[in-house]
N, C-alpha and C positions, 0 to 999 in steps of 0.2 A: 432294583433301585438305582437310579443315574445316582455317581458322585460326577461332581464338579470341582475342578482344580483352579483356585479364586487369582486372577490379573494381578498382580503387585508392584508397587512403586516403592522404592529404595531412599531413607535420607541418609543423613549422618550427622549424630550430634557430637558436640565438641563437649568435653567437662572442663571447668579447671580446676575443680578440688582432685581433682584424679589425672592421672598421664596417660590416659587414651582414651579413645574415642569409642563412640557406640551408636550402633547402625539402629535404625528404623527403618519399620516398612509396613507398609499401607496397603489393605487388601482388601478388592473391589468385591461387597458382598450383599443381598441384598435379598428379601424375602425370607426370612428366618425367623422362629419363634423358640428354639431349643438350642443349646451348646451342650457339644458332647468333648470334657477336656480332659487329655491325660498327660501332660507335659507336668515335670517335677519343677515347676516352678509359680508364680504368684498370677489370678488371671479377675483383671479387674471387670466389671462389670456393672454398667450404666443404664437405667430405664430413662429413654431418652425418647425423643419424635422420633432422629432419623436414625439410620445405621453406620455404624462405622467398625472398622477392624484395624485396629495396626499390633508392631510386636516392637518392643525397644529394649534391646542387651547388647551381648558380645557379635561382629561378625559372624563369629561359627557357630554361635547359638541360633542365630535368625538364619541359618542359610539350614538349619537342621527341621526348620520349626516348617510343618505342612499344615495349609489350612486346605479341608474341602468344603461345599456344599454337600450337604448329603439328604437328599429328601427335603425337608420344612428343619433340617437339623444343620448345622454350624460344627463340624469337625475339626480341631484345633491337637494333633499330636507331630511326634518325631517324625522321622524321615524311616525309621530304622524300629520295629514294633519289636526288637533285640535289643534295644537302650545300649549302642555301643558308642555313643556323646555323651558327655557327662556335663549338664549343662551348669550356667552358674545362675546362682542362685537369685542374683540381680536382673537375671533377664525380667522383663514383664508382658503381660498381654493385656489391650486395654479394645473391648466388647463393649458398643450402645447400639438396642435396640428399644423400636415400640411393646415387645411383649415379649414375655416368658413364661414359656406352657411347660417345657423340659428342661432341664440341667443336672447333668453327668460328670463325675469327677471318678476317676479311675489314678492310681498309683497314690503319688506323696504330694503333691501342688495344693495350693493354697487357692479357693475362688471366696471373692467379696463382692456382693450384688447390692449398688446403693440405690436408692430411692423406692416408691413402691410396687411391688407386684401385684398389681391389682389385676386379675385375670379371672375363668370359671374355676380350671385345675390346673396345677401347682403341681409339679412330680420331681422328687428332688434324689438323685440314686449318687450314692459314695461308694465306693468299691478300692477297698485299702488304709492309708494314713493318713490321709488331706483331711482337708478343714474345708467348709463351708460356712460361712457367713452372711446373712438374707437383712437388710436393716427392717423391713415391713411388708406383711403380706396381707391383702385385701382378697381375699379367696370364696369361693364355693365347697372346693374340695384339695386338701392339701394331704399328698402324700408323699411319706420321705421315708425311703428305705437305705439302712447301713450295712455295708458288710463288710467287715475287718474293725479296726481301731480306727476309724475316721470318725468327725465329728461334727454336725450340723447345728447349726445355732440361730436363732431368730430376734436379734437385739432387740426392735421396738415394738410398742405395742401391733398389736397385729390382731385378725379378727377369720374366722374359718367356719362354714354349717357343721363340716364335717372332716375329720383330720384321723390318716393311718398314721401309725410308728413301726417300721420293722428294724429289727437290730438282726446281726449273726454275726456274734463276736464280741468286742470290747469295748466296742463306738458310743459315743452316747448324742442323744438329741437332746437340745435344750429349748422347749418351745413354749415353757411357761408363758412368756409374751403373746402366745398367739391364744386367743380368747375360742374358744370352738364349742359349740352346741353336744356335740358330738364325738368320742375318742378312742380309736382303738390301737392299745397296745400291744406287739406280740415282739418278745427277746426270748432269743437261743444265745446263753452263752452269759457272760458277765456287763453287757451293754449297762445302761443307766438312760433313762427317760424323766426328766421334767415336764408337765404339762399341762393346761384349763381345759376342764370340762366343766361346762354348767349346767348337763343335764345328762347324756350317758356315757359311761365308761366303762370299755372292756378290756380286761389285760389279762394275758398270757403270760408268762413266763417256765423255760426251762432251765434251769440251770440259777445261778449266782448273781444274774441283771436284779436293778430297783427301779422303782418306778415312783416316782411322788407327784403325785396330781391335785391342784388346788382350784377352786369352785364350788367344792362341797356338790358334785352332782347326785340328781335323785339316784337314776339307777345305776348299779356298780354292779359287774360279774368281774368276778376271781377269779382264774385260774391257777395255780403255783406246782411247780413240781422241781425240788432242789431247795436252795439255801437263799432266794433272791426274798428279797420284801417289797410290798404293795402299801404305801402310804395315800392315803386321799382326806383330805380336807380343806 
């Protein structure tokens, strides 16, 4: 698989609630439908027409921060896959594209995706402490898998045929928002799932995860093994 290493333009902002200054930069990107982000900091995300990439912190944050191409994928981490920067916490990363089929969050960084996803499939993978936040998803098939204490969240109403949940760990999905025909949950571990189903639901759980799912669907399969509970109504 070619990566590509994306052309970048340099600005520089002035504060004056604050005594220094903070670099931006603009990265030429184009053709993409997936972000793959593991930088420990905030990574804004716009459904827009066209594309655009920039990063706005400190100097040494933005000269740390590597974007690739990678495939139909948007690769946004360090310089250093050893985390020997300690970035701050203000840095930002601001992402507008026409679609989003994939997105990837790895470590402790925070991603917020405003406007809607309306696409076929929707695949949404956390891997650690971050947060994800989707305002609206118009879907076919939405699936979102956790693993660690991260946490994924679907603020507005939102609509899906068919929608997976996997947890491993302590994460929890909150997708009651998104309305789905269809819904399968499986949690290893103490995760926590909110979710609509209005016609089947199937959940797994090992371990200490719950699950409460509201639509009152016809069919329901249980599975339980441990201390976790299965709510549906």
């Amino acid at each position: 698989m070619t990566k590509k290493l994306l052309f970048s333009l340099g600005f520089l902002l002035m504060s004056s609630a604050f005594s220094f200054a903070q670099k931006g930069r603009v990265y030429v990107a184009n053709d993409f439908d997936g972000i793959n982000f593991s930088l420990p900091v905030e990574l804004n995300v716009s459904i827009g027409s066209k594309y655009e990439v920039k990063a706005i912190g400190t100097s040494d944050d933005i000269d740390w921060i590597v974007i690739e191409k990678n495939g139909s994928s948007l690769s946004i981490k360090s310089k250093s896959k050893f985390g020997h920067h300690r970035f701050d916490r203000e840095t930002k990363l601001y992402v507008t594209l026409p679609r989003l089929e994939n997105l990837s969050l790895a470590g402790s960084g925070d991603i917020y995706v405003k406007g809607e996803v309306a696409v076929n499939t929707l695949r949404i993978n956390v891997a650690g402490s971050g947060d994800v936040t989707i305002e609206k998803v118009s879907v076919d098939n939405f699936d979102v898998n956790v693993s660690g204490s991260g946490n994924v969240k679907i603020s507005n109403r939102s609509s899906a045929n068919s929608a997976e949940y996997k947890i491993a760990g302590s994460g929890s999905i909150s997708s009651r928002n998104v309305v789905a025909k269809s819904v399968e949950v499986n949690i290893a571990g103490s995760g926590d799932v909110n979710t609509y189903a209005s016609e089947n639901l199937s959940v797994k759980i090992a371990g200490s995860g719950n699950v409460e799912c509201l639509g009152n669907p016809k069919n329901v399969e249980k599975v339980k093994f441990g201390s976790g509970s299965i709510s549906v109504k």
